[in-house]
Backbone bond lengths (Angstrom), bond angles and torsions (degrees), N, CA, C in turn:
res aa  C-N    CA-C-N  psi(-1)  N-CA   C-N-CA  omega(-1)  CA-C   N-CA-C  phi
1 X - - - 1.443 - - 1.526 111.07 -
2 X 1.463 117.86 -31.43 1.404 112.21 -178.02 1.209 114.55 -86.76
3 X 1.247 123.76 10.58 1.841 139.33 -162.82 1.892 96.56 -85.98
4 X 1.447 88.03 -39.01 1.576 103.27 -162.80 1.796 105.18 -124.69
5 X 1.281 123.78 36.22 1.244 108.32 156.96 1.644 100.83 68.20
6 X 1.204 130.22 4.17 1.172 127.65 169.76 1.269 140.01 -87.96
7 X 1.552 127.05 37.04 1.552 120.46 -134.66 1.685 104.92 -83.47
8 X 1.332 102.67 -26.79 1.366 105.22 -171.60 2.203 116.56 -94.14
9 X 1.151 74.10 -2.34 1.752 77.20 162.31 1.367 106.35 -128.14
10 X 1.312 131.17 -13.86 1.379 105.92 153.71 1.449 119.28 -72.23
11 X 1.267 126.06 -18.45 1.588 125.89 173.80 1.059 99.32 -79.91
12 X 1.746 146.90 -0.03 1.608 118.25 -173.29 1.316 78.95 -102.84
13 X 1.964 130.27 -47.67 1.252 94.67 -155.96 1.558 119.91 -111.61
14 X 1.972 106.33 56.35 1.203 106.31 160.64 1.430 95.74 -105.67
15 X 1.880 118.47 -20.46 1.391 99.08 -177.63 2.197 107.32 -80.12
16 X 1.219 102.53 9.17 1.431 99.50 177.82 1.629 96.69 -103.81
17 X 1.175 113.81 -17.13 1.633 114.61 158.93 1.629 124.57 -46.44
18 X 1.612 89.58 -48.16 1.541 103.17 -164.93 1.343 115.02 -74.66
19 X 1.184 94.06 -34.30 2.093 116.11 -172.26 1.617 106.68 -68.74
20 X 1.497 104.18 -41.06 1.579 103.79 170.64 1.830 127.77 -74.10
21 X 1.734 91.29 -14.43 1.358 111.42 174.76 1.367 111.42 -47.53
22 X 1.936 98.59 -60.32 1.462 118.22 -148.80 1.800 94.17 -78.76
23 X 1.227 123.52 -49.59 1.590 127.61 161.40 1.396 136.58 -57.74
24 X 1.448 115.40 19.18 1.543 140.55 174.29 1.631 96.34 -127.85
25 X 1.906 87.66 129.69 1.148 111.00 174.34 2.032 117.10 -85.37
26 X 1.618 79.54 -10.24 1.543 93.70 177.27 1.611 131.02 -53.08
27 X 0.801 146.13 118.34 1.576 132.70 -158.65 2.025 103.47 -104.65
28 X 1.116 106.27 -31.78 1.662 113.81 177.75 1.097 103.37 -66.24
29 X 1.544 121.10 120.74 1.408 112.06 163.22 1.348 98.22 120.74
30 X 1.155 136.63 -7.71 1.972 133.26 -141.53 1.711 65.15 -102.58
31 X 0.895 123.71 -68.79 1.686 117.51 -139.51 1.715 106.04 -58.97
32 X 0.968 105.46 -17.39 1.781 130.01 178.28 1.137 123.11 -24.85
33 X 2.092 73.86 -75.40 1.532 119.51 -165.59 1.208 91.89 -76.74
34 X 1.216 140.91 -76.62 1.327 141.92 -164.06 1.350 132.52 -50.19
35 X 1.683 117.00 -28.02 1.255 119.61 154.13 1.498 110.95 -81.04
36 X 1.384 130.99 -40.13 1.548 125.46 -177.77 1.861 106.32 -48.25
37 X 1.088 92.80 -44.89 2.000 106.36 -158.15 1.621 90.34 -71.27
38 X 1.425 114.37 -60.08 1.780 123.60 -160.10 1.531 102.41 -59.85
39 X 1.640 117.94 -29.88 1.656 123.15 -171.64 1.168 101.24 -96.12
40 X 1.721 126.37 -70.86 1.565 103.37 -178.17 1.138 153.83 -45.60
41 X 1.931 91.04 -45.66 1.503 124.93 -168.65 1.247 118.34 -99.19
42 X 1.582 124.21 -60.64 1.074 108.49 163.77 1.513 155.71 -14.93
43 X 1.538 105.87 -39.98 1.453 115.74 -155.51 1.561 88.47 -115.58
44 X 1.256 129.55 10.97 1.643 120.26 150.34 1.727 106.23 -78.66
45 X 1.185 137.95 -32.84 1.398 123.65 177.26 1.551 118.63 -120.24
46 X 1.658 112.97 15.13 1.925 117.97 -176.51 0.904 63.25 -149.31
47 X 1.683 93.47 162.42 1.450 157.06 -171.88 1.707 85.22 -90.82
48 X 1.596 84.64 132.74 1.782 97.38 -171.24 1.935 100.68 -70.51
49 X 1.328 128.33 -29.04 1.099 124.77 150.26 1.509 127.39 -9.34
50 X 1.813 104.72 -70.03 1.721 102.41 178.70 1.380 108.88 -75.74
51 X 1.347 141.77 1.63 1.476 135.94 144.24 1.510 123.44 -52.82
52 X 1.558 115.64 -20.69 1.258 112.39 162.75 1.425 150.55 -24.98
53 X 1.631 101.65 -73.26 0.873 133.68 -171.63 1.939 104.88 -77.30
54 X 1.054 111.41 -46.88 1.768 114.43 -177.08 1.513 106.76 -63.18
55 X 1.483 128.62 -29.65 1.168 162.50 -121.48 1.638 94.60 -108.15
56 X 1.584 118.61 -76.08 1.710 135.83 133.76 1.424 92.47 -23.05
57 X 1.049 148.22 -75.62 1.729 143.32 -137.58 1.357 89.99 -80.45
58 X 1.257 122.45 -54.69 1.450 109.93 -164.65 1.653 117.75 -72.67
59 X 1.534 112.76 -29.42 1.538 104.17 156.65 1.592 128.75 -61.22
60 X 1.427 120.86 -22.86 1.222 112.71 163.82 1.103 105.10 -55.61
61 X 1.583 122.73 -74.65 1.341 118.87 -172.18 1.089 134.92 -23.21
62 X 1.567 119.62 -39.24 1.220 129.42 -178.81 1.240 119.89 -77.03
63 X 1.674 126.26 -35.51 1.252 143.37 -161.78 1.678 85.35 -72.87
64 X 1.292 104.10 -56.87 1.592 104.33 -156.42 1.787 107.94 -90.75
65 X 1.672 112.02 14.88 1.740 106.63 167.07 1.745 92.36 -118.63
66 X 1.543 108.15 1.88 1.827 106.67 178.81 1.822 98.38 61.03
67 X 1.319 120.41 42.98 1.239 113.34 140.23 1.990 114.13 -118.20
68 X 1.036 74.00 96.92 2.035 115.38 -168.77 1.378 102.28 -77.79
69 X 0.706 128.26 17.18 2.101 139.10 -156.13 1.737 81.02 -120.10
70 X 1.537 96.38 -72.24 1.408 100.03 -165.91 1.509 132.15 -124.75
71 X 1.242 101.64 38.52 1.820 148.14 99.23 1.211 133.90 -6.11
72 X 1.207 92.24 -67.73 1.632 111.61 -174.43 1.628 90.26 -93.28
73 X 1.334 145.48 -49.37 1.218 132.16 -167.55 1.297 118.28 -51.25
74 X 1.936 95.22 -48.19 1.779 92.98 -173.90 1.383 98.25 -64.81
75 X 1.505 137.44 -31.97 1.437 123.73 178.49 1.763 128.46 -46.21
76 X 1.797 96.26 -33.23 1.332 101.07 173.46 1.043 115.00 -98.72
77 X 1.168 136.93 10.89 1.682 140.64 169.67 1.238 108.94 -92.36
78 X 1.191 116.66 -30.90 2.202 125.12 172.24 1.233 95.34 -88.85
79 X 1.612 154.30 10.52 1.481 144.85 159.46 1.576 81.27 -92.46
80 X 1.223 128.82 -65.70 1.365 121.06 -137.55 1.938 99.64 -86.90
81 X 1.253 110.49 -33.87 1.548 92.02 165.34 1.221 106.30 -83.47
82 X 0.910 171.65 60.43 1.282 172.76 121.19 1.657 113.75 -92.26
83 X 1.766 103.82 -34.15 1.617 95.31 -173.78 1.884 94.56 -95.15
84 X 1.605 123.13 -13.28 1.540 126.90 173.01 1.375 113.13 -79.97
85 X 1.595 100.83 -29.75 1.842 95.17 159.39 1.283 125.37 -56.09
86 X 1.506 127.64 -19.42 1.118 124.38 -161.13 2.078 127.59 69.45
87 X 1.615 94.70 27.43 1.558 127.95 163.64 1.632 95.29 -46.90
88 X 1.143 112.85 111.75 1.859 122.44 156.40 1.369 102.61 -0.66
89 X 1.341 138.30 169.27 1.180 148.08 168.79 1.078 108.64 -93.42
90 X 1.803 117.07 -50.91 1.136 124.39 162.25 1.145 149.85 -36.71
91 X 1.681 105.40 -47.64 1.391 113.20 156.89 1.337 132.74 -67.37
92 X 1.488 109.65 -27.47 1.219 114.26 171.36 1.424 116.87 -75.58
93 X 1.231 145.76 -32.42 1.650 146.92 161.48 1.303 93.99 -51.48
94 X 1.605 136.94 -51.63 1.334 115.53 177.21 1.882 130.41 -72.32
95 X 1.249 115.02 -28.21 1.375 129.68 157.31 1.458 118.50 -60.14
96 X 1.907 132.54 -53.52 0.815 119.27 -163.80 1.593 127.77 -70.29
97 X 1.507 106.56 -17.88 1.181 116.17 168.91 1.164 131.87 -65.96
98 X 1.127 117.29 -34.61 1.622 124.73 167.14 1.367 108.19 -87.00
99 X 0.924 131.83 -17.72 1.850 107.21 147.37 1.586 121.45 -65.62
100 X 1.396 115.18 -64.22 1.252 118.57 148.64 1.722 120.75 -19.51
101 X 1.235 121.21 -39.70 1.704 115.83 161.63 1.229 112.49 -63.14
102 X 1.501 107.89 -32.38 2.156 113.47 -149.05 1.813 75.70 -89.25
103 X 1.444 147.76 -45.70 1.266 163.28 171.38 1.602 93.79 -23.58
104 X 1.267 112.44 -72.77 1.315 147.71 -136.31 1.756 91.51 -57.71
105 X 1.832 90.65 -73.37 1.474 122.46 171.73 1.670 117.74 -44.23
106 X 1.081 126.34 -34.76 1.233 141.97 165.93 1.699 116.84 -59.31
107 X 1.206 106.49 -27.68 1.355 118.87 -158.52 1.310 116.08 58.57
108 X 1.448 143.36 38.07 1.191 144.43 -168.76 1.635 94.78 -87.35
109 X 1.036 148.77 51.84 1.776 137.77 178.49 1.472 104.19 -24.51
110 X 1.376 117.43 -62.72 1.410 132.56 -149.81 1.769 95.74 -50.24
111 X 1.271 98.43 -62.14 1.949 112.60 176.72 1.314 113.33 -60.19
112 X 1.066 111.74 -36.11 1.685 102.86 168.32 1.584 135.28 -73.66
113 X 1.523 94.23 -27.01 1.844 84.42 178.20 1.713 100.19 -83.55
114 X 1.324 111.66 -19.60 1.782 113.16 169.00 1.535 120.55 -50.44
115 X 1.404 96.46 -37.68 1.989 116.62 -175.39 1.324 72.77 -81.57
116 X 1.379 144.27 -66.96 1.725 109.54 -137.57 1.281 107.23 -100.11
117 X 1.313 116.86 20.62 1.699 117.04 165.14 1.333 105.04 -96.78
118 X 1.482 127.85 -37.81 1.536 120.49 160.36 1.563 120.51 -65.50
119 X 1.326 119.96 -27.45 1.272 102.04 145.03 1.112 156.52 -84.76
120 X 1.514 118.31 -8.88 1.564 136.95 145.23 1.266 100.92 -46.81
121 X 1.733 150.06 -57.35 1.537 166.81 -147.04 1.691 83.79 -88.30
122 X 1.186 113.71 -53.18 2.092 94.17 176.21 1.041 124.82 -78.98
123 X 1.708 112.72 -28.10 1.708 97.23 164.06 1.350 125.77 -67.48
124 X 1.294 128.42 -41.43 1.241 139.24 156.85 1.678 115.33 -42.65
125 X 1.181 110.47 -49.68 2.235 101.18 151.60 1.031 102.95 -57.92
126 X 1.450 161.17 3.09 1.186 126.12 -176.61 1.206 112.81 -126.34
127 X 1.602 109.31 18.85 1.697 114.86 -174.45 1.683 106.88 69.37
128 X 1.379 108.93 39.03 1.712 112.71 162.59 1.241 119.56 -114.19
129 X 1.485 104.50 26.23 1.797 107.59 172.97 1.322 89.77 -139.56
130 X 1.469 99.04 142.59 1.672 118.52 157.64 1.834 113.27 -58.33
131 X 1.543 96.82 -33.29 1.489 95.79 -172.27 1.500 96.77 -122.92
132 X 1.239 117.71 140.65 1.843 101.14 -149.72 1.874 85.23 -92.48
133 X 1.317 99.52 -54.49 1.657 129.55 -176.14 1.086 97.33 -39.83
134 X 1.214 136.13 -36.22 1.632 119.65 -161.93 1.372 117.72 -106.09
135 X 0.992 138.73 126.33 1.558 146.07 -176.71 1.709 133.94 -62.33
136 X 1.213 87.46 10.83 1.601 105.41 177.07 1.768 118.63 -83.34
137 X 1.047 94.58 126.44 1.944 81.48 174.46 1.384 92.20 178.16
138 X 1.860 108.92 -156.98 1.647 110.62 -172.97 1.549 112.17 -55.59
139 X 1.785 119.04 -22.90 1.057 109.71 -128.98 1.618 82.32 -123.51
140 X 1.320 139.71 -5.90 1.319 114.06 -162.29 1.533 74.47 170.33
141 X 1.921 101.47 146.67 1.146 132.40 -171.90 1.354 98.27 -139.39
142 X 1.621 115.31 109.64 1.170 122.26 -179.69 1.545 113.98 -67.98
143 X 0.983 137.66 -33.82 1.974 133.75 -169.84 1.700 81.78 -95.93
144 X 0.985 125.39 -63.23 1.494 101.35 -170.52 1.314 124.78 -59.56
145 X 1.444 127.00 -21.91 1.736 125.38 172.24 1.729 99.28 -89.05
146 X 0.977 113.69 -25.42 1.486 114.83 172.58 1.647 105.21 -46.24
147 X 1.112 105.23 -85.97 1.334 116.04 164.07 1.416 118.56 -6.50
148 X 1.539 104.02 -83.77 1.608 114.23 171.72 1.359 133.76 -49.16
149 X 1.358 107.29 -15.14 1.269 109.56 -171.57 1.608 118.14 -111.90
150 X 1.849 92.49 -2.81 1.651 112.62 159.90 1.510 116.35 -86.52
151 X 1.261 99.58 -31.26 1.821 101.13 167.90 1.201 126.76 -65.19
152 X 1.425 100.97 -41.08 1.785 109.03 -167.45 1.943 90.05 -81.12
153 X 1.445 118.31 -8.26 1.840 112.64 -162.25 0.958 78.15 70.86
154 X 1.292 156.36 173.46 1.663 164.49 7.22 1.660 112.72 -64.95
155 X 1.658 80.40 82.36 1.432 93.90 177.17 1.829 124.68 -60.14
156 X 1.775 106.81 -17.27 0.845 129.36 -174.15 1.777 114.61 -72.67
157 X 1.438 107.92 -49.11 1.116 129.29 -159.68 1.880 102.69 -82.55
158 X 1.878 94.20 -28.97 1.773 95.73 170.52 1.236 128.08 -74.47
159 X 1.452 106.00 -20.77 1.725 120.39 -166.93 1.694 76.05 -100.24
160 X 1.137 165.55 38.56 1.188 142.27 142.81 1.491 98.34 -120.13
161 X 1.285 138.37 -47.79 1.606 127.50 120.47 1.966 105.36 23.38
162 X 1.112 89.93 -118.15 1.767 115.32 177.61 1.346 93.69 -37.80
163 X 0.919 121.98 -80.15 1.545 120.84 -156.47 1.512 124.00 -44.76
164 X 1.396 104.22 -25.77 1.761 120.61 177.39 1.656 110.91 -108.65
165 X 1.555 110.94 -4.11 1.344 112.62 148.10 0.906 124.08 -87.62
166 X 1.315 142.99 -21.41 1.304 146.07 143.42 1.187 139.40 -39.18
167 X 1.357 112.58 -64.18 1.505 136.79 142.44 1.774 110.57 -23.55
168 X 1.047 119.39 -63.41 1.535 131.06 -174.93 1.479 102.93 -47.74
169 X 1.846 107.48 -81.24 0.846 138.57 152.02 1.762 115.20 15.39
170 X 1.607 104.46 -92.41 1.442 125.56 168.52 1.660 121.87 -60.49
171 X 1.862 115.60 -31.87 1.177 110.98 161.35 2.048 126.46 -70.66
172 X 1.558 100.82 -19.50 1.572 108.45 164.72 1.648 131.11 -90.52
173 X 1.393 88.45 -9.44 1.440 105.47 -175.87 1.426 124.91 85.52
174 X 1.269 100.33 10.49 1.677 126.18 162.72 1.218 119.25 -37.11
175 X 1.346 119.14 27.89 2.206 105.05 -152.88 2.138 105.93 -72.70
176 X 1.233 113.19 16.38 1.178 128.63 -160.72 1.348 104.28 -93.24
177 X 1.479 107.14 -52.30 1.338 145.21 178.37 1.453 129.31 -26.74
């Protein structure tokens, strides 16, 4: 909805998404709707906070209808609103890893090197890098996922790349960087 200037009819009809959700006996498809609506739409008119909780709901769903695709998404959409909520740091180094296991177990790759570049980006908030700016550590190797993530195109995975080198960067005073 925000692609196109649409905020207020994409918010009516993910909540007419949801309503048809809860009144379908259909089970294919729930995990879909609920991560598409809770990630795109939602967080133009709520606090990325109440995306939480549906967010958790919609990875059950998925685990337990075996659509594992998007599964793993709602898993990385409750790391990443949770770490844009401004979620403890703390809690999140202890949470993100055990999604990152449930990731792991899934075989989702794609979602997992995403989880462990936001968690490389929190250890590095927390004074667990010598070099705060740079993305190297237990969890993630910046020139080597760089790389990979220009091969595979994951245009997604580069702009979160950049975007949390930047971020670092300007929060250390890196402006060089």
């Amino acid at each position: 909805c925000g692609r196109v200037g649409e905020i207020e009819t994409g918010c009516h009809f993910g909540e007419l998404a949801l309503a048809l959700l809860e009144r379908s006996s259909m089970q294919t498809g729930n995990v879909r709707t609920l991560v598409n609506t809770h990630f795109f739409i939602k967080p133009w008119q709520n606090h990325l906070r109440d995306t939480l909780e549906p967010l958790q709901k919609a990875s059950q769903i998925g685990m337990e209808s075996g659509e594992l695709t998007f599964a793993a998404y709602a898993l990385h959409d409750y790391c990443l609103h949770s770490y844009f909520s401004s979620q403890k740091l703390a809690i999140l180094a202890e949470e993100m890893p055990v999604y990152g296991e449930t990731l792991s177990k899934l075989r989702q790759e794609r979602m997992l090197q995403l989880n462990k570049l936001y968690r490389q980006v929190i250890l590095n908030l927390m004074g667990e890098s010598d070099q705060p700016c740079n993305l190297n550590g237990p969890l993630y190797n910046e020139e080597e996922m760089r790389l990979l993530h220009e091969q595979a195109n994951d245009k997604t995975a580069l702009c979160g790349l950049y975007f949390n080198k930047l971020t670092l960067s300007y929060l250390f005073g890196d402006y060089q960087e």
